[in-house]
Residue, then its C-alpha position, 0 to 999 in steps of 0.5 A: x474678830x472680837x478685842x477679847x480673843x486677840x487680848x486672851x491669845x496674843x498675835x505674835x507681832x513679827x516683821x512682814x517683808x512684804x509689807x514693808x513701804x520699800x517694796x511697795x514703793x518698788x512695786x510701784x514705781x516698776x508699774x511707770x508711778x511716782x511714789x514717795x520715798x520709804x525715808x520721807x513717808x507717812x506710814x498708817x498700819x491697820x490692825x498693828x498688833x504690838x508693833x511689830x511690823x511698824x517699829x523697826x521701820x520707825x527705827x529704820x526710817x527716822x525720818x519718816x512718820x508711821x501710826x498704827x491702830x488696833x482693837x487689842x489694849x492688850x497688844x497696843x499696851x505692848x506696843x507703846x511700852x516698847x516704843x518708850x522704851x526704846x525712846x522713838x518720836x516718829x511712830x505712834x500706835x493706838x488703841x482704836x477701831x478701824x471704823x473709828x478712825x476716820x479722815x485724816x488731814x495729812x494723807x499717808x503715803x502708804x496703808x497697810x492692812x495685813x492679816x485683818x481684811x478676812x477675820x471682819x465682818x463685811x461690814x468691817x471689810x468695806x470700813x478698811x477699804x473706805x479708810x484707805x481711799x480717805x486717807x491715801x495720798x495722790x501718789x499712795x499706795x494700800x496694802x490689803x493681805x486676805x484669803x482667798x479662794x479656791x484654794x480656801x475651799x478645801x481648807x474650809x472643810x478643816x476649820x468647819x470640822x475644827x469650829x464644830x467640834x470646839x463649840x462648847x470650848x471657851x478656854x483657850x487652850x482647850x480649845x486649841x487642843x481639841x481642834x488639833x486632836x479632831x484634825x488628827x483623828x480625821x486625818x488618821x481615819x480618812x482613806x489617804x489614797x483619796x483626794x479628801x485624804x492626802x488634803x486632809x494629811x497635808x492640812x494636819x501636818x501644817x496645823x501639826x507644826x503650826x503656833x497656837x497664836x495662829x492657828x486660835x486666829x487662822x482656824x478658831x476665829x469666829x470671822x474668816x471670809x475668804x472671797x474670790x480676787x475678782x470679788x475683792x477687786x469688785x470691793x475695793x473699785x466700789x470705794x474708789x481703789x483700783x487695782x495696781x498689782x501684788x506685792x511682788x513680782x512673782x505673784x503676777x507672773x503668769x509665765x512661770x506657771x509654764x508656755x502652755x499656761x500662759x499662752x491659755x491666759x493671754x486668750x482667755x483674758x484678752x488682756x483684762x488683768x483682773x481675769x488674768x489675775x483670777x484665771x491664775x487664782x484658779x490654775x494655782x489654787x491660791x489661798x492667799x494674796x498681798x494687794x495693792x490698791x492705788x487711788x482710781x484717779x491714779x489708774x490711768x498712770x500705770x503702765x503694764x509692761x515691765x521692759x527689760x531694763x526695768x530693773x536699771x533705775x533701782x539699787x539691787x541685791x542678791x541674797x545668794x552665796x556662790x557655791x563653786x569657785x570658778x573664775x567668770x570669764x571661765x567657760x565654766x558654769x558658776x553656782x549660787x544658792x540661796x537660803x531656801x537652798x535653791x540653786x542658781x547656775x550661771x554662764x555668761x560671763x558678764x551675768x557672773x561677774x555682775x551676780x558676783x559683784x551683787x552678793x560680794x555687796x550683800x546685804x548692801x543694795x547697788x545700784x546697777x550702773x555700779x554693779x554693771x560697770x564692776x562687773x565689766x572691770x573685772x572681765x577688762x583684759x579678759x574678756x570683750x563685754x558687747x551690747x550683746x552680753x548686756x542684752x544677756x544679763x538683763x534679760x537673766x536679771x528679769x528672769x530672776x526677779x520674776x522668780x524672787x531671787x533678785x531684790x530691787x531698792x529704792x534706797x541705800x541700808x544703813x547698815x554696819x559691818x562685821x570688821x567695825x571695831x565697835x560692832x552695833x546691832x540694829x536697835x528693835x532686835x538688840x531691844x528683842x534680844x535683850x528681852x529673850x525674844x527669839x524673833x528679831x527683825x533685821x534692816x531688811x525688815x526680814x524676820x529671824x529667829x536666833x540661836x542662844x549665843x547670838x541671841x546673847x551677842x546681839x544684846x551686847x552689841x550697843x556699840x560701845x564694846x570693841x571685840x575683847x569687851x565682847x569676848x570678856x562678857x561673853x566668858x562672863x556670861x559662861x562661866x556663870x552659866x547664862x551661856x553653854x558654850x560647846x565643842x562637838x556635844x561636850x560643853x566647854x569649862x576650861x577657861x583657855x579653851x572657853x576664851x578661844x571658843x567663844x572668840x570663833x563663836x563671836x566672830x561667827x556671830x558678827x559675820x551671820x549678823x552683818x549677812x542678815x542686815x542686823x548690824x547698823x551703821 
C-alpha cells in the first residue's frame, strides 16, 4: 500500500460500529475479562484515514485519550484540520508509518487496525501485530479486520482479471473504468448456468454498485493478501497475541449454521476453538473477518462458555420497531422488525413486555434489571410472572444476540431528545453536515447517510435555536432555493403552506435523529 494511492484517491473515512472500543470491551468482558471502560480509555487507531473512525468517539468519549496514525499526508491533513475545527483536545492523528511508530510508555487499552492488515506486505503485517503487543495494556484488547480465505479465493480470480488488464494504467480514473468494464465484459461472456458464471455475475453486480474509493483499494491495490484464519491466528500468537474472539457474537456462533453443522464442529474440533473458528470459515466460505487479539499472558483468564444470564451484567437495547399492536399479556403473538427489514415474533408475555420496554427506550441502552422489572410492572394484575418465564426470556435474549438483533453496553448514550425545547445534534455530524457530507456518524458510532432536508436540519441543530427558530430557517432556506421542499412530486412556493410543510418535515426530522442517536444530551 503505497502514500501515494491513498493520496490520488482518498478512503472515505466513515464510522465503523464494530471497531468501536464499547463493543470490544463488551466482547470481552462476555469472555469473564476486565476491560477499561470506553469513557476512561487510551485509544491507538492504525491506519486512521481522515479520522473518521477516531473523531466521534473523541467527541463522544471526552474523557478518554485516542491517537491515530496513517501514511496519507493527504488523509491525516484532513484529519487534523477537521479536529481543530471542530476545537477537540483529546484525539490527536498523525502522519506517521505503522513501522515507525514504536513502544509507547502509556500503554493503550484499545488498538484497532481496520482494513490495512491484507493491503501490506507481510513485513508490514508482522509490524502490526508486533505494535499491538508492545503498546496494549494488561487488560487490552486490538483489533485486527483482514481477508480471508476461502472465500477470497474465487474473488481472486476477479481482481487478477481486473490487475492484468489495467496494468499499463496510471491514471486513476481510467483505471477504474477499465477494471469495471473487463469485469462486465467477462461476466456477459461467461455461461451464467456454470459455477465460474453466476460467481462472476454476483462479483460484477457488487463491483457495479461498489464506490470508486473502495473498489481502487479493494481490487487495484498492488498488496491484497488474504490468508487463512489459522494462518492469521499462527501470526499473531508468534508475537505474543492470542486469540480472544470476534468482534461480534454472531461471527462465533456455530450453531446458527443449523444442528446438523454443529453437531459435525463439536467432533471434528474437539473443542479447539481456532479449528472450531476455521472449520466455520471453510463451511461459511467467509471472505472477511473482525479479530480480536488479547495479550498471550491474558489468555488463561478467558472463560468460553457464555451462560444465559450473561447478557444480566450489561445495559441492552433493541433497535427494533413493533409492527403490530397486541397488548403482552395478550395470547397473541407480537411483532418487531428491525431496519434491515428483518422480522422478530414474540409470545411469551414477559419477553413482550420487556422487548417493548427495550425499544420504547431506543436508542437509549438499560440495564436489564430495569428492564426486567419494567417489564414485570407492566404485566402486574395481569399476568403472574414465575421463574419460569424469566428462564424463558433469557434464553429468547441469548438467542438474539447470537443472531445480532440485541445490542449489549457498558455505559449509558448521552443522548438527546426530539421534545427538548432546543434540540442539539451530535457535534462530528453537525460539523459533517455543515460541510455537505452525506455520511454522518450517530452516538452509536453507526454510519448514516442523509437526505437534503435532514442534512440542512441537522446543521442547524447547535442547540441555541427553539422549534420556531427552526422552522423560520428553514422557510429561509426554501425560499431562497437552498431547499426544495415537496408535497407528493410538486415542490411547495406558497409561503402558508410551505411553513406548514416544513413544521412536519422538522418535526420528522427530530424524531428520525433522536431513533438514530444524533441528538446530544
Amino acid at each position: 500500500m503505497s502514500a501515494n494511492a491513498y493520496d490520488t484517491v482518498p478512503y472515505a473515512s466513515h464510522a465503523f460500529p464494530q471497531s468501536q472500543p464499547e463493543q470490544l470491551a463488551v466482547m470481552a468482558r462476555l469472555f469473564g475479562l476486565t476491560p477499561t471502560l470506553p469513557s476512561k480509555a487510551r485509544v491507538l487507531e492504525l491506519g486512521c484515514s481522515a479520522g473518521g473512525n477516531l473523531v466521534p468517539l473523541a467527541a463522544r468519549y471526552p474523557e478518554a485519550q485516542f491517537v491515530g496514525i496513517d501514511y496519507s499526508g493527504v488523509q491525516t491533513g484532513h484529519g487534523q484540520q477537521r479536529i481543530r475545527d471542530m476545537g477537540l483536545r483529546n484525539v490527536e492523528i498523525r502522519h506517521e508509518s505503522i513501522a515507525d511508530f514504536g513502544r509507547t510508555s502509556d500503554p493503550f487499552d484499545y488498538i484497532v487496525c481496520h482494513g490495512v492488515y491484507s493491503w501490506v506486505p507481510p513485513e508490514m503485517q508482522t509490524a502490526i501485530l508486533k505494535l499491538c503487543r508492545d503498546n496494549l495494556s494488561a487488560d487490552g484488547v486490538g483489533y485486527v479486520s483482514y481477508n480471508t480465505y476461502p472465500g477470497w479465493k474465487m474473488r481472486e480470480i476477479v481482481r487478477d482479471t481486473m490487475m492484468f488488464h489495467t496494468r499499463g494504467i496510471a491514471d486513476p480514473k481510467e483505471k477504474l473504468a477499465q477494471a469495471r468494464a473487463i469485469v462486465k465484459f467477462t461476466q456477459e461472456t461467461s455461461d451464467p448456468n456454470t459455477a465460474f458464471g453466476k460467481m462472476l455475475s454476483d462479483e460484477a453486480g457488487l463491483v457495479g454498485k461498489a464506490q470508486d474509493f473502495y473498489l481502487f483499494h479493494e481490487h487495484l491495490e498492488a498488496n491484497n493478501r488474504p490468508c487463512y484464519f489459522r494462518e492469521f491466528f499462527e501470526r499473531a500468537n508468534a508475537q505474543g497475541l492470542g486469540y480472544l474472539g470476534e468482534a461480534q457474537v454472531a461471527d462465533m456462533a456455530p450453531q446458527r449454521l443449523g444442528p446438523k453443522v454443529f453437531e459435525a464442529l463439536q467432533k471434528l474440533s474437539n473443542g479447539n476453538i481456532i479449528a472450531t473458528e476455521q472449520y466455520m470459515d471453510f463451511f461459511r466460505n467467509r471472505s472477511f473477518r473482525q479479530t480480536l487479539l488479547i495479550p498471550n499472558e491474558r489468555m488463561s483468564a478467558v472463560k468460553r462458555e457464555i451462560t444465559s444470564a450473561a447478557h444480566h451484567k450489561f445495559l441492552l437495547s433493541f433497535n427494533l420497531v413493533p409492527a403490530t399492536a397486541v397488548a403482552a399479556e395478550s395470547a397473541e403473538p407480537l411483532e418487531f422488525r428491525d431496519a434491515a427489514g428483518r422480522n422478530v415474533r414474540v409470545v411469551a408475555p414477559l419477553l413482550k413486555a420487556f422487548m417493548t420496554t427495550l425499544t420504547r427506550r431506543f436508542p437509549q441502552p438499560m440495564p436489564y434489571p430495569d428492564a426486567l422489572r419494567e417489564a414485570r410492572a407492566a404485566l402486574e394484575g395481569k399476568l403472574v410472572v414465575g421463574d419460569s418465564d424469566v428462564a424463558t426470556l433469557d434464553s429468547a435474549l441469548m438467542r438474539f444476540m447470537v443472531e445480532g438483533l440485541l445490542r449489549l453496553h457498558l455505559e449509558p448514550l448521552p443522548t438527546g431528545s426530539a421534545a427538548d425545547l432546543q434540540p442539539k445534534s451530535f457535534a462530528p455530524a453537525r460539523f459533517a453536515a455543515q460541510r455537505k457530507e452525506d455520511t454522518v456518524a450517530t452516538l452509536r458510532h453507526d454510519s448514516v447517510k442523509l437526505n437534503p432536508i435532514d442534512a440542512k436540519v441537522l446543521e442547524l441543530l447547535d442547540g441555541s435555536r427553539d422549534r420556531d427558530a427552526l422552522r423560520a430557517q428553514l422557510v429561509s432556506a426554501a425560499i431562497r432555493g437552498e431547499l426544495t421542499v415537496k408535497k407528493g412530486d410538486q415542490a411547495v412556493v406558497d409561503p402558508t403552506t410551505l411553513d406548514s410543510a416544513v413544521a412536519q418535515l422538522l418535526t420528522d426530522s427530530l424524531r428520525r435523529f433522536e431513533r438514530l442517536g444524533l441528538l446530544a444530551a
